[in-house]
C-alpha atoms as a printed R data frame, in Angstrom:
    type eleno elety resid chain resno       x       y       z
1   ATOM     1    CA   UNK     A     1 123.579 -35.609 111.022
2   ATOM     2    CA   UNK     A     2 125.200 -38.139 112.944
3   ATOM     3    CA   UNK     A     3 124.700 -40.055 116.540
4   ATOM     4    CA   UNK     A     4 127.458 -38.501 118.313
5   ATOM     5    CA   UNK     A     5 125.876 -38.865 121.966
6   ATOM     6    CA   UNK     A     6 125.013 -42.032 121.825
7   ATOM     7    CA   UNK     A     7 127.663 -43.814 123.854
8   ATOM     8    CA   UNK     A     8 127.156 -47.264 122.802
9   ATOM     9    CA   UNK     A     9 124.992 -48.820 119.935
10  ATOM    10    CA   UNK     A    10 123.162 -51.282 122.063
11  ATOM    11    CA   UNK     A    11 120.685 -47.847 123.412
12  ATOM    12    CA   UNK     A    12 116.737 -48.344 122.366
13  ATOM    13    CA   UNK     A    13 115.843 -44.917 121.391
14  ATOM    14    CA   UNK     A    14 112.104 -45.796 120.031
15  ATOM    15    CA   UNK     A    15 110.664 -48.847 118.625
16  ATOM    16    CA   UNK     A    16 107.163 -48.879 116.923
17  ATOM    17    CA   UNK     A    17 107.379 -53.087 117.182
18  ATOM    18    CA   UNK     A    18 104.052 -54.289 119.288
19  ATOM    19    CA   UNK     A    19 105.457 -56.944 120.142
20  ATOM    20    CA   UNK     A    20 108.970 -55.483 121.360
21  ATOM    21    CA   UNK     A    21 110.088 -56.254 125.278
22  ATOM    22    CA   UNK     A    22 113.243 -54.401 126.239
23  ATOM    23    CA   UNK     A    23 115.670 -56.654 128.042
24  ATOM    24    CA   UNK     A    24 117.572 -55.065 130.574
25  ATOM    25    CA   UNK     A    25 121.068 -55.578 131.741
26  ATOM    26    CA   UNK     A    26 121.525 -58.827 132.622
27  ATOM    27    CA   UNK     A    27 121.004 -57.931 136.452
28  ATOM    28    CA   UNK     A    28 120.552 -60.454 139.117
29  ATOM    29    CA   UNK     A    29 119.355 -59.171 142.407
30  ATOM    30    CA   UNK     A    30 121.319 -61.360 145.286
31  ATOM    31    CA   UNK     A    31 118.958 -64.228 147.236
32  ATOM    32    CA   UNK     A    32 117.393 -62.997 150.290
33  ATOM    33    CA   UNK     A    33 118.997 -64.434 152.814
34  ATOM    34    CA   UNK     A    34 118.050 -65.629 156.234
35  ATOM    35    CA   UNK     A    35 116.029 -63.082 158.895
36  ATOM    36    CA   UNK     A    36 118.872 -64.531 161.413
37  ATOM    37    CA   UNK     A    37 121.742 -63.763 158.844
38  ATOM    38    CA   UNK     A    38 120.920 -59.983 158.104
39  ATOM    39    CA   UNK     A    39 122.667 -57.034 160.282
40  ATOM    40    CA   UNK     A    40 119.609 -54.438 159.778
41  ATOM    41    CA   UNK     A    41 121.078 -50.902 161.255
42  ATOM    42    CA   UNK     A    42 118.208 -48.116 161.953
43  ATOM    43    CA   UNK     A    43 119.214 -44.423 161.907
44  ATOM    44    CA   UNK     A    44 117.080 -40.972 162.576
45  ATOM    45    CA   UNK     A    45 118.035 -38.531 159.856
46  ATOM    46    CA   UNK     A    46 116.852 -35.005 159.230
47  ATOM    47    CA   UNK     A    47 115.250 -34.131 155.806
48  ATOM    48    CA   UNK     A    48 117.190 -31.572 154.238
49  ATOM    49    CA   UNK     A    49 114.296 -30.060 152.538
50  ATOM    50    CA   UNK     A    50 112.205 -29.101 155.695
51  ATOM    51    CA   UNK     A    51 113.980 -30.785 158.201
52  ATOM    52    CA   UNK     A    52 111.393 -32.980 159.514
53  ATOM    53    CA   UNK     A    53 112.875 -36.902 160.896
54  ATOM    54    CA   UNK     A    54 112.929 -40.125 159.197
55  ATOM    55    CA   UNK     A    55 113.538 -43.390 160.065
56  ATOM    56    CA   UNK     A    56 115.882 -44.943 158.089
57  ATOM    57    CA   UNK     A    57 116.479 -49.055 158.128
58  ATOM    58    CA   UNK     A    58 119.911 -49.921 156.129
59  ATOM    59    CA   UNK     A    59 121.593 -53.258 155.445
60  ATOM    60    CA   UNK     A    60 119.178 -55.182 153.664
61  ATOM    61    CA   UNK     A    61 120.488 -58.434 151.445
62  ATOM    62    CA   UNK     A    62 117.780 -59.717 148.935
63  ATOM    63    CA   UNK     A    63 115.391 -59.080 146.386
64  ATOM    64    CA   UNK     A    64 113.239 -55.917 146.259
65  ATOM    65    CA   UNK     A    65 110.418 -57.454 146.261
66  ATOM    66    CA   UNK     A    66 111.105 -59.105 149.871
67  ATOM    67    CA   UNK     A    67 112.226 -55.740 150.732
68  ATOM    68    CA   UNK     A    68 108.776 -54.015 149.638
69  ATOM    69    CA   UNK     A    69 107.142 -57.212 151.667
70  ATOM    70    CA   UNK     A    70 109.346 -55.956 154.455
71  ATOM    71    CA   UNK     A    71 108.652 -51.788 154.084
72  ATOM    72    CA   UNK     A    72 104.708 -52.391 153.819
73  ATOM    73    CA   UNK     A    73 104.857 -54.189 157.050
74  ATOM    74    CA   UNK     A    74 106.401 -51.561 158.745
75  ATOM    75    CA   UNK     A    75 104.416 -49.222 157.532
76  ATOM    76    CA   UNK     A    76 101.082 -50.730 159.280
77  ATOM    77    CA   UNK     A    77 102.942 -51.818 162.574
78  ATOM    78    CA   UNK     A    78 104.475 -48.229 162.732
79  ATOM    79    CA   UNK     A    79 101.424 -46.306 161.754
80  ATOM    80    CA   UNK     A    80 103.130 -44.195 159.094
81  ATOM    81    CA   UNK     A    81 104.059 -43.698 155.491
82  ATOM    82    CA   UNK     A    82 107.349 -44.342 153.758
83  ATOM    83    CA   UNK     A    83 109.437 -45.504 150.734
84  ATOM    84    CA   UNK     A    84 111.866 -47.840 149.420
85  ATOM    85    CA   UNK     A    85 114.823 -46.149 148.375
86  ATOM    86    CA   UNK     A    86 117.605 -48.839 146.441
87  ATOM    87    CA   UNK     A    87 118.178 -50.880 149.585
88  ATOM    88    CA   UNK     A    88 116.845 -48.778 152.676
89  ATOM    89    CA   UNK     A    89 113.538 -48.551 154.137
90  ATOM    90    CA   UNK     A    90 112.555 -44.870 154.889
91  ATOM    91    CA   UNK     A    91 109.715 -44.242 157.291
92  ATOM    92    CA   UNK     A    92 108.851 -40.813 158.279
93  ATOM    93    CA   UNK     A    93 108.593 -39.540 161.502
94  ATOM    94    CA   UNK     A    94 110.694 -41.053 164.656
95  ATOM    95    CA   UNK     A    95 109.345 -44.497 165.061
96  ATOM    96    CA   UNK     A    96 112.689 -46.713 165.634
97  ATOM    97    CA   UNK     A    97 111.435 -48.411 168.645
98  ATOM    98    CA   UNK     A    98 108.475 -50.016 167.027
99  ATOM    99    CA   UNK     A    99 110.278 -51.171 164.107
100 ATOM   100    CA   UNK     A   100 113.455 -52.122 166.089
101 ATOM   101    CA   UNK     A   101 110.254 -54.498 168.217
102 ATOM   102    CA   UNK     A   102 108.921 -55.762 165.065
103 ATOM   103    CA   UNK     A   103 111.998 -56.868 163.100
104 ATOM   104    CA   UNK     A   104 113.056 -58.559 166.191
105 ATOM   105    CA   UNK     A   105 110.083 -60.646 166.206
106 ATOM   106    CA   UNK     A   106 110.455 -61.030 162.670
107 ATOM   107    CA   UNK     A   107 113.883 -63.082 163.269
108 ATOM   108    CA   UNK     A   108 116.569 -60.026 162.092
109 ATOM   109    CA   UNK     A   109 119.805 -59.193 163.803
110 ATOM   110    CA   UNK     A   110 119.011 -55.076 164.261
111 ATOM   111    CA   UNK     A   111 121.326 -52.571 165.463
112 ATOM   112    CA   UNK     A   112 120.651 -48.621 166.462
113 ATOM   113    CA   UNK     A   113 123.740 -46.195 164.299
114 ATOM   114    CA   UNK     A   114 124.178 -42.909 164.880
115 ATOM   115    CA   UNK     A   115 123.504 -40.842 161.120
């Protein structure tokens, strides 16, 4: 038998090495920039799997761990749960004003889209 779906020969299937770390791609996340700098845009979206509203805050520059810094603040100040989802901020329910009040305190440039 052969590796025929193995696309290229770099792939970790399974190592049994204690010591073994896998290095990623080399990926560099882009430097968070300024609060004043950023063009945050927040959205209400529907759910398509039971239709309820979300929040959604786009346009995020930085590193994911600023963002997460970011999301868990909004999630006290807007008294709701949420996610992370790549580079968006997804709070449930319709809560726009409060974050729209709170990143503005917080220094961001935020904008209201349509979805």
């Amino acid at each position: 038998m052969g590796l025929k779906n193995l696309s290229t020969p770099d792939e970790v299937i399974y190592s049994t090495h204690p010591e073994f770390e896998y290095e990623y791609a080399n990926i560099k996340e882009p430097e968070t920039l300024k609060p004043s700098k950023q063009l945050l845009s927040i959205s209400l979206t529907k759910r398509k799997i039971d239709g309820a509203y979300v929040t959604r805050i786009a346009g995020f520059v930085g590193k994911r761990i600023d963002l997460i810094k970011i999301e868990q603040e909004l999630l006290e100040v807007c008294r709701t749960c949420g996610s992370t989802r790549m580079y968006d901020i997804i709070l449930f329910r319709d809560v726009r004003k409060r974050a729209y009040v709170h990143l503005r305190n917080k220094g961001f440039r935020v904008q209201f889209t349509d979805s």
